[in-house]
N, CA, C and O atoms as a Tinker XYZ file with bonds, in Angstrom:
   216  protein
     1  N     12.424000  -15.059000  -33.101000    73     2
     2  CA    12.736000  -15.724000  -31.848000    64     1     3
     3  C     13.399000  -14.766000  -30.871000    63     2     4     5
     4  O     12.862000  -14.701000  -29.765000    81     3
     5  N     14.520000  -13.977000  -31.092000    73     3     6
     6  CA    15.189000  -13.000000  -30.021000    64     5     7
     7  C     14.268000  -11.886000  -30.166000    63     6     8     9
     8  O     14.427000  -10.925000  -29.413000    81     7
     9  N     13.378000  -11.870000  -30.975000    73     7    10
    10  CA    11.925000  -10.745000  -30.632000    64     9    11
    11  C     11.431000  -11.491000  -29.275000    63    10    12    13
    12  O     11.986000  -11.167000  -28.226000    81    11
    13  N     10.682000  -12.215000  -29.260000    73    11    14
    14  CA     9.746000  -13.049000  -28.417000    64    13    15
    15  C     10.916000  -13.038000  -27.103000    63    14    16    17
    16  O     10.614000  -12.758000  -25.943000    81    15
    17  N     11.967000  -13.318000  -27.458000    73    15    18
    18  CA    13.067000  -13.195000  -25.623000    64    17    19
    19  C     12.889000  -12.025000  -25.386000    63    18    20    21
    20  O     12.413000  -11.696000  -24.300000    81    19
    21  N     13.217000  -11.112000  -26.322000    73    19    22
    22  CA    13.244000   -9.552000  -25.699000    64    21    23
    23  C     12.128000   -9.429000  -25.008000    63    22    24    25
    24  O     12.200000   -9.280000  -23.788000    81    23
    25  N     10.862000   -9.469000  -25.676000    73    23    26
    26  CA     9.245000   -9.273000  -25.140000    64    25    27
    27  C      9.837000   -9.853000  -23.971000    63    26    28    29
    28  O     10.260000   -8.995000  -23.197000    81    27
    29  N     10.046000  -11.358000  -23.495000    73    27    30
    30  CA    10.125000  -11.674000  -22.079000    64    29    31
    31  C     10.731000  -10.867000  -20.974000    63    30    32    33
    32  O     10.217000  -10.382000  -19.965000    81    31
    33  N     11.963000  -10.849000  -21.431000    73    31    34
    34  CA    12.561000  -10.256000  -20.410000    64    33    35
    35  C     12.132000   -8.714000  -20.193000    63    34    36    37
    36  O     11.981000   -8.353000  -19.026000    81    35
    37  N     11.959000   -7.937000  -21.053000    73    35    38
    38  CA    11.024000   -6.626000  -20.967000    64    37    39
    39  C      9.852000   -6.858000  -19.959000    63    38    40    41
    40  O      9.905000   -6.067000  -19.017000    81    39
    41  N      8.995000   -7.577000  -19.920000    73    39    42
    42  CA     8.015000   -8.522000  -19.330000    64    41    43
    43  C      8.587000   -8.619000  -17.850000    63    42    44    45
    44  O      7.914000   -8.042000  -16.996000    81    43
    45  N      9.709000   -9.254000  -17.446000    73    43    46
    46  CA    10.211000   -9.710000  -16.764000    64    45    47
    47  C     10.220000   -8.894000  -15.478000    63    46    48    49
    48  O      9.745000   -8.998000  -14.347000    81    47
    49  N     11.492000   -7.451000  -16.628000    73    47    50
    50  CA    11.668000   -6.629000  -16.110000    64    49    51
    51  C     10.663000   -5.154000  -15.014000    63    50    52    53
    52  O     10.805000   -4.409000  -14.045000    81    51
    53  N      9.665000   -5.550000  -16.118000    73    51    54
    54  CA     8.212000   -4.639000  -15.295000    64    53    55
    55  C      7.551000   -5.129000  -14.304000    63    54    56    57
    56  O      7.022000   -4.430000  -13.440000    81    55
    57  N      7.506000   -6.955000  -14.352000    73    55    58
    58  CA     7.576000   -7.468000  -13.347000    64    57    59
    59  C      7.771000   -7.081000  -12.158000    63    58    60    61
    60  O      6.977000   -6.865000  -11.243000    81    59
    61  N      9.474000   -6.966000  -12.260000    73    59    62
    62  CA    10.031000   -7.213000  -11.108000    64    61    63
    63  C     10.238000   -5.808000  -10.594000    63    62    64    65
    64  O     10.696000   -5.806000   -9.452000    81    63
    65  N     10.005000   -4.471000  -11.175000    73    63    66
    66  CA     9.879000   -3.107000  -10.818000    64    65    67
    67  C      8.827000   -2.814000  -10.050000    63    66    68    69
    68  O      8.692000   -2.150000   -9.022000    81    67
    69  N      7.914000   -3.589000  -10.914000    73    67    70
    70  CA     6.767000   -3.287000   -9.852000    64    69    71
    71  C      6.132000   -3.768000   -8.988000    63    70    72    73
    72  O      5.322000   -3.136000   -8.310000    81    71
    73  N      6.351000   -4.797000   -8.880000    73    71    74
    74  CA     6.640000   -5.712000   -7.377000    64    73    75
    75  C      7.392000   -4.803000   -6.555000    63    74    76    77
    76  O      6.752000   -4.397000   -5.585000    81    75
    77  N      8.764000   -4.292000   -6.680000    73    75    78
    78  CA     9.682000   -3.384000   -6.208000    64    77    79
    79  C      9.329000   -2.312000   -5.538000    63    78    80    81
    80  O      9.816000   -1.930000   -4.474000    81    79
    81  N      8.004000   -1.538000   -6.497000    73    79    82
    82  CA     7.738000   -0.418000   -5.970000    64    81    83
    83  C      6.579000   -0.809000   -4.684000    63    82    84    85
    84  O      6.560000   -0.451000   -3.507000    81    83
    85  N      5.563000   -1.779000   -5.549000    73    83    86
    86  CA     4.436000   -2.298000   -4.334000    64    85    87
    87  C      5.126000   -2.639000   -2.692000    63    86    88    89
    88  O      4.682000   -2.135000   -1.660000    81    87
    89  N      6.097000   -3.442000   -2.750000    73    87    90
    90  CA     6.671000   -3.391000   -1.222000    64    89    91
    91  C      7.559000   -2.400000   -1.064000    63    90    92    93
    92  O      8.203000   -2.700000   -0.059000    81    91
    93  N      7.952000   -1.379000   -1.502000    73    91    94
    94  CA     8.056000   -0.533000   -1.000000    64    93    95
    95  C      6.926000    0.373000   -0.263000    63    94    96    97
    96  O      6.896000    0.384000    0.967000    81    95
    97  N      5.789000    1.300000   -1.191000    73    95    98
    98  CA     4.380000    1.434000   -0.803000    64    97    99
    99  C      4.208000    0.276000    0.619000    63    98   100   101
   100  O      4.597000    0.548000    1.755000    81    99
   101  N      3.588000   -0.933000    0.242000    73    99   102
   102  CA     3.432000   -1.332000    1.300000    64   101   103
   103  C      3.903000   -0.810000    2.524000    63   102   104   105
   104  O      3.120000   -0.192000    3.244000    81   103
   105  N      5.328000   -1.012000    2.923000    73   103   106
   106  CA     6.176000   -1.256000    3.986000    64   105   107
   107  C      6.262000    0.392000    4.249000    63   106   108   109
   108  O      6.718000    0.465000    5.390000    81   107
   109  N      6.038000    1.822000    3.732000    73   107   110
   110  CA     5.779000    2.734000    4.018000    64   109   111
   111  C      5.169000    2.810000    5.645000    63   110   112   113
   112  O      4.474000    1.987000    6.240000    81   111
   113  N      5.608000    3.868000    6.016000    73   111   114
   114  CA     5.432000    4.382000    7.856000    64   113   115
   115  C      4.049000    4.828000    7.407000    63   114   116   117
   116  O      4.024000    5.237000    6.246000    81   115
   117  N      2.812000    4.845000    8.110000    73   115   118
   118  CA     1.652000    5.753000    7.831000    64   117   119
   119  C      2.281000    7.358000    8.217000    63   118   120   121
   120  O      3.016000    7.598000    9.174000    81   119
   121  N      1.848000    8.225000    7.342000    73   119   122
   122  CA     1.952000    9.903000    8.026000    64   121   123
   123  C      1.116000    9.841000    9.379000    63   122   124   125
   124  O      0.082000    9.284000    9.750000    81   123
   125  N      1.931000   10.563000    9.851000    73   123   126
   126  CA     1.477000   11.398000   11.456000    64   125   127
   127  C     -0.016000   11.741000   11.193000    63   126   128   129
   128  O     -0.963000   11.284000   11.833000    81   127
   129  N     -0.084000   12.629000   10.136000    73   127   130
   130  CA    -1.452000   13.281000   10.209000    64   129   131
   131  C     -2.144000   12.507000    9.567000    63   130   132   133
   132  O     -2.736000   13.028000    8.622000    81   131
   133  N     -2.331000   11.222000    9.756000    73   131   134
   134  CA    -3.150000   10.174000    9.301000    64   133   135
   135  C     -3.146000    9.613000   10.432000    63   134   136   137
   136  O     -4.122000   10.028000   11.057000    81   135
   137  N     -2.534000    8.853000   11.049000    73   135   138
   138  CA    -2.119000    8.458000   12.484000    64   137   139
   139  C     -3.152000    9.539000   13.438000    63   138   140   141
   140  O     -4.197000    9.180000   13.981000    81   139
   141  N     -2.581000   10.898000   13.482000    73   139   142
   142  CA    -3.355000   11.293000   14.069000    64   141   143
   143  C     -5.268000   11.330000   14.218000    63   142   144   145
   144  O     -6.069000   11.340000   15.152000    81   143
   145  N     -5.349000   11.341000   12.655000    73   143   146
   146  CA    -7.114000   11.086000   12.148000    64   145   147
   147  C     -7.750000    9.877000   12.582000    63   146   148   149
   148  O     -8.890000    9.670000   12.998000    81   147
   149  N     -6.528000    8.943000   12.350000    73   147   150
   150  CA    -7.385000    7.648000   13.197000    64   149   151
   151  C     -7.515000    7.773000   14.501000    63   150   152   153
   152  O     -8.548000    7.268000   14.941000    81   151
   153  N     -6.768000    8.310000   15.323000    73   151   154
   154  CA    -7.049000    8.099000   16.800000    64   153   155
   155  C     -7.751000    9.857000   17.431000    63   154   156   157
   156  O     -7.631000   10.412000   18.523000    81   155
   157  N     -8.516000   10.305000   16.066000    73   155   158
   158  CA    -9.460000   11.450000   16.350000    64   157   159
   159  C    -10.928000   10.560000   16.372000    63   158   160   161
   160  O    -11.800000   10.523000   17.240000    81   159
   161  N    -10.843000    9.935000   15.196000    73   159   162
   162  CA   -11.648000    9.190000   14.731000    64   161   163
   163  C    -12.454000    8.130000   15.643000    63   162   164   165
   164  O    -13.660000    7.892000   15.701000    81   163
   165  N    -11.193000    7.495000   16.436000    73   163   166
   166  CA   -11.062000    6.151000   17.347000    64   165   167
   167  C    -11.996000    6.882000   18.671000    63   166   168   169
   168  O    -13.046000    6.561000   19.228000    81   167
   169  N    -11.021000    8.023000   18.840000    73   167   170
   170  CA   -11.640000    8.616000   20.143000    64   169   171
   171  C    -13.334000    8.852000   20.042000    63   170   172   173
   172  O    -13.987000    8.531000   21.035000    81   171
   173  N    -13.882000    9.280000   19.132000    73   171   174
   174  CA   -15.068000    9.765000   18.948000    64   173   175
   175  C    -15.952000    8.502000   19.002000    63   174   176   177
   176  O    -17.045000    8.424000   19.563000    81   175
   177  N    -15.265000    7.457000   18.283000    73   175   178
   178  CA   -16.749000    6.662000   18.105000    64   177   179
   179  C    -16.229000    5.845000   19.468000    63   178   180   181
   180  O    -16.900000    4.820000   19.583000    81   179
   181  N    -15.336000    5.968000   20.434000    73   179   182
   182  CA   -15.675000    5.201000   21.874000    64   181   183
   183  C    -16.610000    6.141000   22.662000    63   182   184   185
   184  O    -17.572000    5.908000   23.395000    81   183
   185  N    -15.946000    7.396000   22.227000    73   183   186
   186  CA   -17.110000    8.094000   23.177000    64   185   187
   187  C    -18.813000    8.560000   22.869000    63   186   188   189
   188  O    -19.520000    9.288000   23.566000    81   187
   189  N    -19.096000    7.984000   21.807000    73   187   190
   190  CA   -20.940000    7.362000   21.546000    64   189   191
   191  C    -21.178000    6.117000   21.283000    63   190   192   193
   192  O    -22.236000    5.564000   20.981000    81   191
   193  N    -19.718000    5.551000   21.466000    73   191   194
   194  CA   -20.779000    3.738000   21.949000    64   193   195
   195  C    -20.283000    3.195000   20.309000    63   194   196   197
   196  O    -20.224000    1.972000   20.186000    81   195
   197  N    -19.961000    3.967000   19.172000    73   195   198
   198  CA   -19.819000    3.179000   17.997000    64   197   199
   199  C    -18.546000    2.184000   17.852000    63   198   200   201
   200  O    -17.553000    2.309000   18.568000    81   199
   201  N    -18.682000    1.112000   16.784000    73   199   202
   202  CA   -17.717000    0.383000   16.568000    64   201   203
   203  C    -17.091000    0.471000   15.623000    63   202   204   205
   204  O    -17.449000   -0.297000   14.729000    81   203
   205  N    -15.865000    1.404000   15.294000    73   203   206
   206  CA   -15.691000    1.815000   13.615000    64   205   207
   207  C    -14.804000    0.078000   12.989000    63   206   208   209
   208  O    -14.534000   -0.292000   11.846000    81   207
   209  N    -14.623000   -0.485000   14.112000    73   207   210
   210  CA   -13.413000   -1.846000   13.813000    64   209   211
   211  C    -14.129000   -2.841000   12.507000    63   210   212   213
   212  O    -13.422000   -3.725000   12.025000    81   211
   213  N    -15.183000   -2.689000   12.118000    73   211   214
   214  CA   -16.333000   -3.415000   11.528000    64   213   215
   215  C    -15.372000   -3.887000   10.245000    63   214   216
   216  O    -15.842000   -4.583000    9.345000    81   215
């Protein structure tokens, strides 16, 4: 029985770490030089008419 709690809360615990780390990741600033690629990117396909927004 305090096997099977431990498993939980071990369980619990990875849970809630990695939830932890995912909104962190998430909520991350994009890099500049990504930022910048999109609006290299952006610029190019306005100027032949493409729609990259798809």
């Amino acid at each position: 029985m305090a096997s099977d709690e431990r498993k939980i809360r071990g369980e619990k615990q990875i849970d809630e770490n990695l939830k932890r780390v995912y909104e962190e990741v998430v909520n991350e600033e994009i890099p500049d030089r990504f930022k910048d690629l999109l609006s290299q990117l952006k610029s190019q396909s306005d100027d032949d008419g493409s729609d990259v927004s798809r």
